[in-house]
ZALUMKE-632992 format. One record per residue (C-alpha): y, x, z. Coordinates in steps of 0.1 Angstrom, whole numbers. Each point is the difference from the previous one (the first is absolute). Layout:
<nodes>
NODE      yy      xx      zz
NODE       Y       X       Z
...
</nodes>
This chain:
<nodes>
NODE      yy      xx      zz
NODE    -300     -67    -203
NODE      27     -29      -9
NODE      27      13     -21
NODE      34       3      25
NODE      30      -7     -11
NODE      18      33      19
NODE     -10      32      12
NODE      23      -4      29
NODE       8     -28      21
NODE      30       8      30
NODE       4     -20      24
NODE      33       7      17
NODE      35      16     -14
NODE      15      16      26
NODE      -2      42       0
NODE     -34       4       2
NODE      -8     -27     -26
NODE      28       6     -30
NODE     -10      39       4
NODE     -39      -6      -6
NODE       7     -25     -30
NODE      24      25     -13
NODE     -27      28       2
NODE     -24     -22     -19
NODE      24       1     -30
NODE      -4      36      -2
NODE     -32      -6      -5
NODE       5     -28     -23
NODE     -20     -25      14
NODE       9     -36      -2
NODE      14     -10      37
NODE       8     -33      14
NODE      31       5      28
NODE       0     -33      24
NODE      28      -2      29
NODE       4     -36      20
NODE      37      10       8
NODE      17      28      -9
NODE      -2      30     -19
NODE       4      26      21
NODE     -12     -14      32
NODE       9      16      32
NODE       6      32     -20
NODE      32     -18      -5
NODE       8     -34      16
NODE      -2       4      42
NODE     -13      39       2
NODE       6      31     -13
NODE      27      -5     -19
NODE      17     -22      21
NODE      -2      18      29
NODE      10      32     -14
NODE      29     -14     -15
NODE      14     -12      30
NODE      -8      34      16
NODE      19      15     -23
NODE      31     -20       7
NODE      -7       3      38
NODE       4      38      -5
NODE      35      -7     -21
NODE      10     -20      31
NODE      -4      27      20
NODE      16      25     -22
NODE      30     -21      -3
NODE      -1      -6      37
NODE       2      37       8
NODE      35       1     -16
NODE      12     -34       8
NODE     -16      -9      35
NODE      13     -35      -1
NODE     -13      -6     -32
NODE     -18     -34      -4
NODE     -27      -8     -30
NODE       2     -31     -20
NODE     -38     -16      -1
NODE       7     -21     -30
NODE      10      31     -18
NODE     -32      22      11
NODE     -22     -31      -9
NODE      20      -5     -33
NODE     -10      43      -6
NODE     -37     -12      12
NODE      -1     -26     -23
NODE      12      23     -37
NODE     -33      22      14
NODE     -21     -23       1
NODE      11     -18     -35
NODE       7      31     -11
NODE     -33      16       2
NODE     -21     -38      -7
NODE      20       2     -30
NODE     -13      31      -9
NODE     -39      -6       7
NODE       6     -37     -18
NODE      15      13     -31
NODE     -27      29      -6
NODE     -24     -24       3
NODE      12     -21     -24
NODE       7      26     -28
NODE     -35      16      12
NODE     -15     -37     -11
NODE      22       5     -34
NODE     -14      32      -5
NODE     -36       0      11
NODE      -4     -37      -5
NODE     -38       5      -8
NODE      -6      16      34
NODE      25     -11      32
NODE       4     -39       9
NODE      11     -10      30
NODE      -4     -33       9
NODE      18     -18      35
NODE     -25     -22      28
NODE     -22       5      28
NODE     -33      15     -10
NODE     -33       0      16
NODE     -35      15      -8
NODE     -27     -20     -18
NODE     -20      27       0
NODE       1      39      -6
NODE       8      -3     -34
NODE      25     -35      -3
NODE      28      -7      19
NODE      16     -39      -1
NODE      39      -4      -5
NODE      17     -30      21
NODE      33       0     -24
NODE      28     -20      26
NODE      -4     -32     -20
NODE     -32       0       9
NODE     -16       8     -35
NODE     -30      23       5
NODE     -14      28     -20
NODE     -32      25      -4
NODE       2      31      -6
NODE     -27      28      -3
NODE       0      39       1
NODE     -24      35       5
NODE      23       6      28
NODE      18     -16      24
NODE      27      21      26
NODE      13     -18      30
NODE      36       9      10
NODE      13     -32      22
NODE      20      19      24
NODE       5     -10      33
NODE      24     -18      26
NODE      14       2      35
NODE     -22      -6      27
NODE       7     -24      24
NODE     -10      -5      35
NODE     -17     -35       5
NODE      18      -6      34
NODE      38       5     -17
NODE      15     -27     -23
NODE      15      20     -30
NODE      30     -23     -18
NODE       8      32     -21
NODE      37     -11      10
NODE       6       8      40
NODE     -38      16       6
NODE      -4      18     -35
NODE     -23      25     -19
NODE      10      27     -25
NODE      -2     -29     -20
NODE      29     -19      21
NODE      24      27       1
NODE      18     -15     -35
NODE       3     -32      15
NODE      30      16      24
NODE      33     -12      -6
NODE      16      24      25
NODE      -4      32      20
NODE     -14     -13      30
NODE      12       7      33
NODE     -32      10      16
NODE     -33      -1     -16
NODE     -38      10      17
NODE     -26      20     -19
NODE     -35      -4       7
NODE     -19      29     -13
NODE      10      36       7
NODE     -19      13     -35
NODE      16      17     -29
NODE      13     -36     -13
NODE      10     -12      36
NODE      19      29       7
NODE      17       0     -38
NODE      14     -33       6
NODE      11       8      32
NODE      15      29     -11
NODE      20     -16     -24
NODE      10     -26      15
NODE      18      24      25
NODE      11      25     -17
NODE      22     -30     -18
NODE      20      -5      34
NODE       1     -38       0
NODE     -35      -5      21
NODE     -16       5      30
NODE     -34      13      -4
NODE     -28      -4      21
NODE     -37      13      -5
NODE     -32      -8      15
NODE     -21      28       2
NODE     -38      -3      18
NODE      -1      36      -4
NODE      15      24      20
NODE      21      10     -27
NODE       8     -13     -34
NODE     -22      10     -34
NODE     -28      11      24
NODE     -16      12     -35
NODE      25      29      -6
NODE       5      28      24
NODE      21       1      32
NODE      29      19     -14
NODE       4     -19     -34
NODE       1     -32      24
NODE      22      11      29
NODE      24       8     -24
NODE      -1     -34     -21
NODE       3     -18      33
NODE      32      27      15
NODE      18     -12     -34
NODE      -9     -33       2
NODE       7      -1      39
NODE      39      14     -18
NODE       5     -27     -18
NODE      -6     -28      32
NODE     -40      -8      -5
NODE     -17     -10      29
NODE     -37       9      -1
NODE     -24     -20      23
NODE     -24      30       9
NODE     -34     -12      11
NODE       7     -39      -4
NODE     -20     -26     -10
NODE      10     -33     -14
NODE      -8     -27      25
NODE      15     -27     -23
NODE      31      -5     -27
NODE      15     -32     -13
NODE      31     -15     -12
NODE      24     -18      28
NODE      34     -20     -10
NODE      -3      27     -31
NODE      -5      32      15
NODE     -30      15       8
NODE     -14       9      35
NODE     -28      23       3
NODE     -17      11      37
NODE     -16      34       2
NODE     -25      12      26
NODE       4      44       5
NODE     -28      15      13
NODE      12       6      36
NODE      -1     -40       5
NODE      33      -6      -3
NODE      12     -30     -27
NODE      35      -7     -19
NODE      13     -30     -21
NODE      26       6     -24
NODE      19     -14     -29
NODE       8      10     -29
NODE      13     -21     -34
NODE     -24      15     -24
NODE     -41      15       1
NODE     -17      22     -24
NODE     -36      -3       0
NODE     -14      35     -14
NODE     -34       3      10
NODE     -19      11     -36
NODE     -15     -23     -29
NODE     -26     -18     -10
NODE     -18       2     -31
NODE       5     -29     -24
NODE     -36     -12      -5
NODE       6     -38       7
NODE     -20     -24     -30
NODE     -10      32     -22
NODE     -34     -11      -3
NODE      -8      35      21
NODE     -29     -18      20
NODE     -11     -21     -24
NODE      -7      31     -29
NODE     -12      22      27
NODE      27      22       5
NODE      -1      17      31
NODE      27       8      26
NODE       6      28      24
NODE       8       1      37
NODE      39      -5      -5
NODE      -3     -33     -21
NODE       4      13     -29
NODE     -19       8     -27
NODE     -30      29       1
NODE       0      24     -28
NODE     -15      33      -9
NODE      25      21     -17
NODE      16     -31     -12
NODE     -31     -15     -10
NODE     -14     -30      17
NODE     -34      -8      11
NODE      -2     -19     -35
NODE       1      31     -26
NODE      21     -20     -27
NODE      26     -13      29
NODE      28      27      13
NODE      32      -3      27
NODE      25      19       4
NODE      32       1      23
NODE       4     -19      35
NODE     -26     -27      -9
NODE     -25      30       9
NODE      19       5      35
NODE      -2      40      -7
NODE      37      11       2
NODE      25     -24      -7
NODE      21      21     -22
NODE      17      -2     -36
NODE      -9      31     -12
NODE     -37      -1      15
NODE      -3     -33     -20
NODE      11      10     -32
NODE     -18      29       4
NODE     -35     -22       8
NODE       7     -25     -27
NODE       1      31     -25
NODE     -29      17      12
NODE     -28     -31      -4
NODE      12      -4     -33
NODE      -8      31     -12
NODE     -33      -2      19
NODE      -9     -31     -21
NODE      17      13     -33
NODE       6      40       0
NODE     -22      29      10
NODE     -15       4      32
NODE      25      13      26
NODE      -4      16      36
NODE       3     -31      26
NODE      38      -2      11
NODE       7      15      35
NODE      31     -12      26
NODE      -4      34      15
NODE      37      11     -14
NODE      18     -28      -7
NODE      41       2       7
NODE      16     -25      15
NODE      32     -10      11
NODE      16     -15      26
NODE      37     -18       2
NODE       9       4      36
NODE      26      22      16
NODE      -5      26      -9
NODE     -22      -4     -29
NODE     -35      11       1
NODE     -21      16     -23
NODE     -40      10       4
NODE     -28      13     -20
NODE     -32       7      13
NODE     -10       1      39
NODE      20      -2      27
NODE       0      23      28
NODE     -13     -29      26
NODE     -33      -5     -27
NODE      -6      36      -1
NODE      -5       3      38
NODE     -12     -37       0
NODE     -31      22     -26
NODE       2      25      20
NODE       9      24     -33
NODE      16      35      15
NODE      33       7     -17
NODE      31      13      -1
NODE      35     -15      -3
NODE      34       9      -3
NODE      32     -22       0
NODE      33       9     -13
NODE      31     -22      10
NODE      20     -14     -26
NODE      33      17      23
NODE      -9      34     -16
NODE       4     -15     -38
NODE      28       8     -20
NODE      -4     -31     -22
NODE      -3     -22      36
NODE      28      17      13
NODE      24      -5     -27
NODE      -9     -40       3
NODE       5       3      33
NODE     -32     -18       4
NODE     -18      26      21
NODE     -24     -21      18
NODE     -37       1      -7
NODE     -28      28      -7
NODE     -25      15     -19
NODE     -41      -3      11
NODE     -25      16     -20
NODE     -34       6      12
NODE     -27      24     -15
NODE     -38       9       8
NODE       3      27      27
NODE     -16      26     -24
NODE      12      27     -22
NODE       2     -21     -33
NODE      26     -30      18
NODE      -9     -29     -22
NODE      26     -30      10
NODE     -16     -30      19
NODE      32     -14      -1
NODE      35      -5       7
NODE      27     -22      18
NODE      35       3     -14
NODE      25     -20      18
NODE      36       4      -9
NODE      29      -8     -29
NODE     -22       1     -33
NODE     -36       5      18
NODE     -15     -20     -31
NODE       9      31     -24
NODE     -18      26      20
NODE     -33      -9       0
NODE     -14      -2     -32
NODE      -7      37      -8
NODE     -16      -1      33
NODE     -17     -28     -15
NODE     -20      20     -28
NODE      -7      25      19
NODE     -17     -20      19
NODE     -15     -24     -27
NODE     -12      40     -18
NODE      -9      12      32
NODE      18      27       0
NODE      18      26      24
NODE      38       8      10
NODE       8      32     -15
NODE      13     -12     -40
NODE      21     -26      15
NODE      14      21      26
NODE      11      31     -28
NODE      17     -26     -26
NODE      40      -2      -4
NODE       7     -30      14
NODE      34     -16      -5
NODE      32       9      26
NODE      10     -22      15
NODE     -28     -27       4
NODE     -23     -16      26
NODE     -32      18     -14
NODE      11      30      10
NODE     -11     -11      31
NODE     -34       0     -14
NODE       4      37     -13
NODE      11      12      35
NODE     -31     -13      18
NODE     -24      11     -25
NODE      13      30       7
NODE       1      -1      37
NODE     -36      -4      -5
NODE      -1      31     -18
NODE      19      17      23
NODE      31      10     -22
NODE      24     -30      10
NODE      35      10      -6
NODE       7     -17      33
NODE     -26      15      28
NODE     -12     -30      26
NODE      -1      24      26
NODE      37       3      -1
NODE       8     -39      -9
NODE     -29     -13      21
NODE      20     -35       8
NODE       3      -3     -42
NODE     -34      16     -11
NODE     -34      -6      12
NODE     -31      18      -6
NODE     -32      -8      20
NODE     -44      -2      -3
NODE     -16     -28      10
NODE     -38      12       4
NODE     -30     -17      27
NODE      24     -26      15
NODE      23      23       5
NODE      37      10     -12
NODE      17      31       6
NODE      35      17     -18
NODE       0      33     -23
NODE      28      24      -7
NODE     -15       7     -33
NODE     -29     -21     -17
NODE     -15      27     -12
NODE      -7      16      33
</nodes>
């Protein structure tokens, strides 16, 4: 074989790509880093931590606006805080880089360009002057990210019809502003937006109701709260057409009942999903094969070519941070570390930044009886919680389902509520170990919190709740779903 110059050639430095090359210097192998833009990528710069920053001031807002109803926010101000996050956290992955160069300068380079296959062991560098360079490698890992999707019949400016990827480009609150897309990202955005109190917020939704993925509950109460705030959703609509007139934007929706409506708005969101970025990789040309999402097709993290890898959205699997990190980490140590059990998205957490926020891990109810699994649930509202109460923030619940059998093992769980993201992840191992309910339901937890909430339907499902659900049955739910069919139970052990 021809003597390569690395062990490791990434292509991509967004999440998914600066975690894989980092893993590769545990191992100290010699990795080449390659980004065309930015390090970071979406991780940073129009996504996650964009988004969530303006979240986070939208909830501010709100606080502010519950003491001082006439309370106005300043947008250069919020984009100013959005802004130091962003620097503030490029900064950070820049700088480690850097030193990491200093300090392992025999094993990290990073080099800027667009790169594309040669074959599945070089990859060719475009530098922006247009200077070109070879490089060769064992192993190659793919981690391009991805990018809005856009329908073909809307013109996208990314300044009056916008993407994720537009939403810096405003210079104002606007007045009114239409979402297409009803999914997790859709409805964050529109969520928001509203919750700032300067826009009117409309969303299209196909479905009958928005996040059709999630169960009925966790999405009639995003929608009640969003519904609170002034939204607008478009149930059952489809887009008949959307365009930009004297600067506005006038969309026309069909419903399903015939019926057809025109409206204008000054600003659109187009939130639909992404698209894997696979454009001039040399993916055809090597023989790298894709999947039926367009993006790339992989085994584990492992290509149909055994010494080419992807990780993250390019692979169109779940286009989230933390499963990208985590896929990025995992083919490296299936090229360079021992062999490890194949990874498995059965209990991943997740959060999303609606109102309230949501937190899941593991199945929903509406997959369960989608599988047809028999179980049992139980549902706890956040009104009973002393930590809830106290923040006067009592709106949300508690799901957790479990195999309709003496040993309870979790399927899964929907937290929706203040602090639903710092509830789930015991859950979380105990699903990832497979294990049942009774450890987690004897522990101390801390007084007050939100995973008491947790405790108290564990042990509901015990049947030693301090709190009995046949006494608070509008608070605390416990029922069986078994052969299609769902019925209640005073005690879940009957």
């Amino acid at each position: 074989m021809q003597n390569l110059n690395f062990d490791l050639i990434v292509i991509g430095a967004g999440p998914s790509g600066y975690a894989g090359a980092m893993r590769a210097i545990d191992f100290g192998k010699k990795v080449l880093l390659i980004e065309k833009n930015r390090i970071g990528g979406a991780g940073i710069y129009d996504g996650v931590l964009t988004s969530k920053s303006l979240w986070e001031q939208a909830l501010k807002v709100a606080s502010i606006r519950d003491l001082i109803p006439d309370y106005t926010p300043d947008f250069d101000t919020i984009a100013k805080t959005i802004q130091e996050a962003i620097f503030e956290r490029k900064t950070q992955m820049t700088v480690h880089l850097q030193m990491l160069q200093k300090e392992k300068k025999d094993l990290l380079f990073y080099e800027k360009g667009f790169a594309r296959l040669l074959s599945k062991h070089e990859v060719e560098l475009t530098k922006e002057d247009g200077e070109k360079k070879t490089f060769t490698a064992h192993n190659i890992l793919i981690a391009t990210g991805s990018r809005p999707r856009v329908p073909d019949t809307i013109q996208v400016d990314e300044n009056t019809i916008v993407t994720s990827d537009g939403i810096k480009n405003f210079k104002s609150f606007p007045k009114s502003m239409v979402v297409l897309g009803a999914g997790v990202i859709g409805c964050e955005f529109a969520t928001i937006f509203s919750t700032f109190g300067k826009t009117k917020v409309y969303l299209i939704d196909k479905a009958e109701r928005i996040l059709p993925f999630e169960d009925e509950d966790v999405a009639e109460l995003v929608q009640h709260n969003l519904e609170l705030n002034g939204a607008v959703v478009h149930h059952g609509s489809s887009l008949v057409r959307m365009e930009i007139v004297n600067g506005e934007v006038e969309y026309e929706l069909k419903y399903k009942d015939g019926r057809t409506e025109v409206l204008r708005v000054k600003k659109a969101l187009i939130s639909i999903g992404r698209s894997a970025n696979i454009y001039q990789l040399g993916l055809e040309e090597v023989g790298v094969k894709l999947n039926d999402r367009g993006g790339i097709w992989d085994e584990d993290t492992q290509t149909n070519i055994s010494s080419i890898y992807a990780a993250g959205d390019v692979t169109t699997e779940m286009a989230l941070v933390n499963v990208g990190e985590r896929e990025a980490r995992h083919a490296v140590v299936r090229m360079f570390g021992p062999i490890v059990k194949p990874l498995t998205y059965k209990n991943i957490s997740t959060i999303m930044f609606l109102n309230p926020e949501v937190a899941t891990v593991g199945m929903s109810e509406q997959e369960c009886r989608e599988k047809g699994i028999p179980h049992k649930v139980v549902k706890l509202d956040f009104s009973t919680n002393a930590r809830a109460i106290a923040m006067r923030k009592t709106k949300g619940f508690f799901k957790i389902i479990v195999t309709n059998d003496n040993g309870m093992r979790i399927l899964g769980m929907r937290a929706i509520g203040e602090h639903a993201s710092s509830t789930i992840q015991a859950v979380a191992y105990l699903i990832h170990t497979n294990q049942g309910i009774r450890e987690l339901a004897d522990m101390m937890h801390p007084h007050p919190s939100i995973i008491e909430g947790v405790q108290e339907c564990l042990r509901m499902l015990l049947n030693k709740s301090i709190y009995k659900p046949y006494v608070f049955k509008d608070k605390l739910k416990c029922y069986i779903y078994e052969n299609g069919v769902q019925y209640p139970v005073n005690s879940l052990n009957d």
